[in-house]
C-alpha positions, 0 to 999 in steps of 0.5 A: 749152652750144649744140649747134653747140659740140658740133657742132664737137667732133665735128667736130674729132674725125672730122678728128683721125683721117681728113684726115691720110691722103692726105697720109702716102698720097701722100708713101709712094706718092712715096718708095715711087716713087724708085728706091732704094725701088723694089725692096724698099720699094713693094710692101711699104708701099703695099700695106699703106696701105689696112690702116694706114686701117683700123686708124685707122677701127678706133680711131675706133670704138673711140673712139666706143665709148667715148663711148657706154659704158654706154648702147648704146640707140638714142635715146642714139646718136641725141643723142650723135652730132652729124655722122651722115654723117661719122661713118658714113662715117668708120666705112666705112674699117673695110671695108679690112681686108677683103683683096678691098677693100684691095686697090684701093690707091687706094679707100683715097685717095678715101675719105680725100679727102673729109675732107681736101676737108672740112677745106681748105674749112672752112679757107678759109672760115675764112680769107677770111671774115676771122674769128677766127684761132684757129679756123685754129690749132685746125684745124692742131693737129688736121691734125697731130694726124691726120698723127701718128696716121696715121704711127703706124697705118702704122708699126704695121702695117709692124711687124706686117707685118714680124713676121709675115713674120719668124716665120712657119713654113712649112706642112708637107706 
Protein backbone atom coordinates (compact mmCIF):
# COMPACT_ATOMS: atom_id res chain seq x y z
CA UNK A 1 0.00 0.00 0.00
CA UNK A 2 1.08 3.83 -0.70
CA UNK A 3 1.75 5.75 2.30
CA UNK A 4 -0.52 8.68 0.91
CA UNK A 5 -3.52 6.09 1.69
CA UNK A 6 -2.37 5.76 4.98
CA UNK A 7 -1.84 9.23 5.05
CA UNK A 8 -5.27 10.08 4.22
CA UNK A 9 -6.79 7.50 6.97
CA UNK A 10 -5.19 9.44 9.64
CA UNK A 11 -6.39 12.35 8.25
CA UNK A 12 -9.95 11.24 8.19
CA UNK A 13 -9.46 10.09 11.63
CA UNK A 14 -8.24 13.60 13.21
CA UNK A 15 -11.33 15.40 11.13
CA UNK A 16 -13.67 12.58 12.72
CA UNK A 17 -12.99 13.93 16.02
CA UNK A 18 -12.22 17.71 15.89
CA UNK A 19 -13.83 19.65 12.55
CA UNK A 20 -17.41 19.20 13.94
CA UNK A 21 -16.74 21.46 17.08
CA UNK A 22 -17.17 24.85 15.89
CA UNK A 23 -20.33 24.27 14.46
CA UNK A 24 -22.09 22.40 17.64
CA UNK A 25 -20.02 25.66 19.44
CA UNK A 26 -21.75 28.22 17.54
CA UNK A 27 -25.47 26.50 17.45
CA UNK A 28 -25.22 26.16 21.57
CA UNK A 29 -23.73 29.85 21.78
CA UNK A 30 -27.05 31.02 19.41
CA UNK A 31 -29.43 29.06 21.42
CA UNK A 32 -27.81 29.67 24.61
CA UNK A 33 -28.42 33.61 23.33
CA UNK A 34 -32.11 33.28 22.69
CA UNK A 35 -34.16 34.79 25.26
CA UNK A 36 -35.94 31.76 26.79
CA UNK A 37 -32.51 30.06 27.23
CA UNK A 38 -30.80 33.20 28.60
CA UNK A 39 -31.26 32.47 32.39
CA UNK A 40 -30.80 29.35 32.95
CA UNK A 41 -29.27 27.80 30.17
CA UNK A 42 -26.10 30.19 28.94
CA UNK A 43 -24.05 30.12 31.88
CA UNK A 44 -24.38 26.35 32.13
CA UNK A 45 -23.86 24.93 28.67
CA UNK A 46 -21.37 27.36 27.49
CA UNK A 47 -19.29 27.23 30.21
CA UNK A 48 -19.05 23.64 30.02
CA UNK A 49 -18.07 23.77 25.91
CA UNK A 50 -14.42 23.88 26.38
CA UNK A 51 -14.57 20.88 29.08
CA UNK A 52 -17.07 18.47 26.00
CA UNK A 53 -13.39 19.70 23.58
CA UNK A 54 -11.39 18.21 25.84
CA UNK A 55 -13.26 14.97 26.57
CA UNK A 56 -13.13 14.72 22.84
CA UNK A 57 -9.30 15.20 22.39
CA UNK A 58 -9.16 12.88 25.44
CA UNK A 59 -10.85 10.21 23.33
CA UNK A 60 -8.60 11.04 20.53
CA UNK A 61 -5.48 10.01 22.78
CA UNK A 62 -7.10 7.40 23.85
CA UNK A 63 -7.65 6.08 20.36
CA UNK A 64 -4.01 6.80 19.50
CA UNK A 65 -3.11 4.80 22.45
CA UNK A 66 -4.74 2.20 21.28
CA UNK A 67 -3.32 2.03 17.81
CA UNK A 68 0.03 2.22 19.30
CA UNK A 69 -0.55 -0.59 21.89
CA UNK A 70 1.96 -2.85 22.88
CA UNK A 71 4.76 -1.21 21.14
CA UNK A 72 5.18 2.55 22.93
CA UNK A 73 8.85 3.11 21.33
CA UNK A 74 9.71 5.95 19.76
CA UNK A 75 10.68 4.55 16.11
CA UNK A 76 7.20 2.92 16.16
CA UNK A 77 5.27 6.32 17.15
CA UNK A 78 7.48 7.93 14.63
CA UNK A 79 5.98 5.44 11.47
CA UNK A 80 2.91 5.01 12.80
CA UNK A 81 1.98 8.69 13.02
CA UNK A 82 1.17 9.75 9.31
CA UNK A 83 0.15 13.90 9.98
CA UNK A 84 2.42 14.74 13.16
CA UNK A 85 1.46 18.30 13.35
CA UNK A 86 -2.09 17.77 13.35
CA UNK A 87 -2.12 14.89 15.47
CA UNK A 88 -0.16 17.16 18.31
CA UNK A 89 -2.30 19.75 17.78
CA UNK A 90 -5.14 17.78 17.87
CA UNK A 91 -3.97 16.18 21.19
CA UNK A 92 -3.33 20.33 22.81
CA UNK A 93 -7.13 20.38 23.17
CA UNK A 94 -6.38 17.75 26.23
CA UNK A 95 -5.26 21.28 28.01
CA UNK A 96 -8.85 22.26 28.39
CA UNK A 97 -9.50 20.35 31.22
CA UNK A 98 -7.31 22.73 32.68
CA UNK A 99 -10.06 25.12 34.69
CA UNK A 100 -7.77 28.52 34.06
CA UNK A 101 -7.63 27.40 30.17
CA UNK A 102 -11.36 26.57 29.87
CA UNK A 103 -12.13 29.24 31.10
CA UNK A 104 -11.39 31.39 27.95
CA UNK A 105 -14.60 29.99 26.26
CA UNK A 106 -13.60 31.27 22.81
CA UNK A 107 -9.95 29.59 22.78
CA UNK A 108 -11.72 26.27 22.56
CA UNK A 109 -13.47 27.79 19.04
CA UNK A 110 -9.91 29.00 17.67
CA UNK A 111 -8.25 25.91 18.30
CA UNK A 112 -11.06 23.63 16.61
CA UNK A 113 -11.25 26.30 13.45
CA UNK A 114 -8.34 25.19 12.31
CA UNK A 115 -9.39 21.53 11.50
CA UNK A 116 -12.87 23.00 10.30
CA UNK A 117 -10.62 25.51 7.92
CA UNK A 118 -8.51 22.03 6.95
CA UNK A 119 -11.36 20.22 5.95
CA UNK A 120 -13.70 23.46 4.13
CA UNK A 121 -10.51 23.80 1.80
CA UNK A 122 -9.83 19.99 1.26
CA UNK A 123 -13.46 20.28 0.33
CA UNK A 124 -13.05 22.82 -2.20
CA UNK A 125 -10.15 21.62 -3.73
CA UNK A 126 -11.79 18.55 -4.10
CA UNK A 127 -14.91 20.31 -5.69
CA UNK A 128 -13.44 22.39 -8.01
CA UNK A 129 -10.72 20.30 -9.33
CA UNK A 130 -13.54 18.23 -10.81
CA UNK A 131 -12.44 14.73 -9.54
CA UNK A 132 -13.90 11.85 -7.90
CA UNK A 133 -17.20 12.47 -5.96
CA UNK A 134 -16.64 10.02 -3.49
CA UNK A 135 -13.84 11.63 -1.82
CA UNK A 136 -16.55 14.78 -1.04
CA UNK A 137 -18.94 11.83 0.07
CA UNK A 138 -16.18 10.33 2.62
CA UNK A 139 -15.41 13.63 3.90
CA UNK A 140 -19.35 14.48 5.11
CA UNK A 141 -19.49 11.04 6.48
CA UNK A 142 -16.96 11.98 8.66
CA UNK A 143 -17.94 16.09 9.11
CA UNK A 144 -21.10 14.11 10.59
CA UNK A 145 -19.53 11.41 12.18
CA UNK A 146 -17.51 14.62 14.07
CA UNK A 147 -20.64 16.41 14.77
CA UNK A 148 -22.22 13.36 16.46
CA UNK A 149 -19.35 12.79 18.73
CA UNK A 150 -19.01 16.30 19.50
CA UNK A 151 -22.93 16.43 20.41
CA UNK A 152 -22.29 13.38 22.40
CA UNK A 153 -19.12 14.68 24.54
CA UNK A 154 -21.49 18.02 25.19
CA UNK A 155 -24.09 15.80 26.21
CA UNK A 156 -22.07 13.66 28.42
CA UNK A 157 -20.37 16.57 30.29
CA UNK A 158 -23.79 18.43 30.62
CA UNK A 159 -25.09 15.15 32.40
CA UNK A 160 -21.94 15.02 34.59
CA UNK A 161 -22.41 18.45 35.26
CA UNK A 162 -25.82 17.90 36.33
CA UNK A 163 -25.00 15.11 38.76
CA UNK A 164 -22.41 16.42 40.22
CA UNK A 165 -24.46 19.82 40.93
CA UNK A 166 -27.52 17.28 42.16
CA UNK A 167 -25.75 15.44 44.79
CA UNK A 168 -23.16 17.39 46.04
CA UNK A 169 -23.09 17.49 49.75
CA UNK A 170 -22.53 20.76 51.40
CA UNK A 171 -19.20 21.08 53.25
CA UNK A 172 -19.71 21.00 56.74
CA UNK A 173 -18.10 23.80 58.92
Amino acid sequence: MDNTFFAYLHWLEIMAFFSGYPLIYTVTVFIAGTQQFKDKFKGRIVSLLPFAYALVGTCFLGLQLKKLYPDYSIENIRLTIQQPYLMIWGLLSIFFWIPTLSKKIVLSLVHSLVFFFLLVMDLFSQLSSGTDKDNVRNDMKIYTVSLLLNLTAVAFIMLLSFLHTRYKKPLRS
